[in-house]
Each structure stands twice: as C-alpha cells, then as structure tokens.
N, C-alpha and C positions, 0 to 999 in steps of 0.2 A: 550501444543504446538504440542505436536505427534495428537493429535485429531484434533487440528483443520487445521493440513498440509494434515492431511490423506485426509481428503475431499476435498483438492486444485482442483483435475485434475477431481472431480465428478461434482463441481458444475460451473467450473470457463471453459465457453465456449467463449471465445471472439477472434476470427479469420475474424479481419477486410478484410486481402488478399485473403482469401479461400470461404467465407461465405458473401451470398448476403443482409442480414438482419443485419448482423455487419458490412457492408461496408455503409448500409443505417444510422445507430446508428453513425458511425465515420463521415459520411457529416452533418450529424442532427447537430453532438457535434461542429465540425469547423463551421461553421454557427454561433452556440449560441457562441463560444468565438470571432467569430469577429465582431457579433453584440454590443457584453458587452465591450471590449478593443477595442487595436487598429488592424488594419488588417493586421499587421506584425506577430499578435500571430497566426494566424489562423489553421497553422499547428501544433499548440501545443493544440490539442485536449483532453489529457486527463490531468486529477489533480490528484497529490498524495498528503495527509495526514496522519499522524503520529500520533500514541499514546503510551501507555507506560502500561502496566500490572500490576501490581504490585503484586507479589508472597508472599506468607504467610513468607516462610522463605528462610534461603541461599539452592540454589541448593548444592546438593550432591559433586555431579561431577564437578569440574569449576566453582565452587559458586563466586570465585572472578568477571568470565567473568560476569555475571549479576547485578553487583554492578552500578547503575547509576549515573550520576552527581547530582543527590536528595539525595544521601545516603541512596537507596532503592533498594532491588532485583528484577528486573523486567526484563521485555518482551519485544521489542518495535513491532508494528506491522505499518505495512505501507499498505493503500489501496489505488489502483488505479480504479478513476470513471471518469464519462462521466459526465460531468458539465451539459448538459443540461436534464438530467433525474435522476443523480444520483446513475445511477447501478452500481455494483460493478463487474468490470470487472479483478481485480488482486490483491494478496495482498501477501504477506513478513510477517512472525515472525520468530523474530532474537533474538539474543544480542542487548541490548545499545548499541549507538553510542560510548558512553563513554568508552571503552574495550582499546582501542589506546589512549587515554589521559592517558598523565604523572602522577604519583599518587606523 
C-alpha cells in the first residue's frame, strides 16, 4: 500500500482545468460517453472501478480494519479512467468498505 501511494503524485498528471491535452482527453471522454448512453450522461466523463487485494495475513496494526465482507484481509483500490481510451487517470487504496458494517 505505502508503494504503490508513493508513486501517486509521480505518475498520476490529470489537470483537465490547468492543462491543454487533458482538457482535449476530457471532450474526447464526454463525447465517447454520449455517443454510448444517453446525452444527459455527458458530463460524467470519467468511470470508477473497484477491486479488492487480498493480503497474506491480518495486518499488525488495525488487522480488524481490513477484514472484508468475504471474510478476507484485503485492500480495496479504486481507479478512475477515461472511458474512451482507458487511461488511468486517479486511484484510492484504502480499507474495505466493509470497516462500518455492523459485525
């Protein structure tokens, strides 16, 4: 988790407001989603997906926080892409969702 955050701010350049090539990639993406849906989505340019890690054993520290609703210690990591190319423009590794659920 500490490795692959460290490289967050090395590799992850996506400043649609500031940057004339990511403002081109953001019309590109609204485009391709309201060519495919309908043209109410069109502002919702990018997609996020979700997966899940799964770690050898309980973490040390807060091993509970990683307990998921599979009865597995894991990760979850979320990435955010531009649907018409795929690039990965953002992404989250965290706890489970499941941390807040009643046990």
């Amino acid at each position: 988790m500490i490795a692959l955050s460290r490289f967050h701010d090395a590799v992850i350049h996506f400043d649609p407001g500031n940057r004339a090539d990511d403002f081109e990639e953001k019309e590109l993406s609204k485009a391709w989603v309201e060519s495919r849906s309908c043209p109410a989505w069109r502002n919702g340019f990018l997609c996020v997906d979700g997966t899940t890690f799964n770690l050898f054993q309980k973490p040390g520290y807060h091993g509970e926080g990683f307990f998921d609703r599979k009865s597995r210690y894991s990760l979850t990591n979320l990435i955010v892409i531009l649907p018409h190319n795929l690039k990965i423009v953002d992404y989250v590794i965290g706890i489970p969702g499941s941390i807040h659920d009643a046990s």
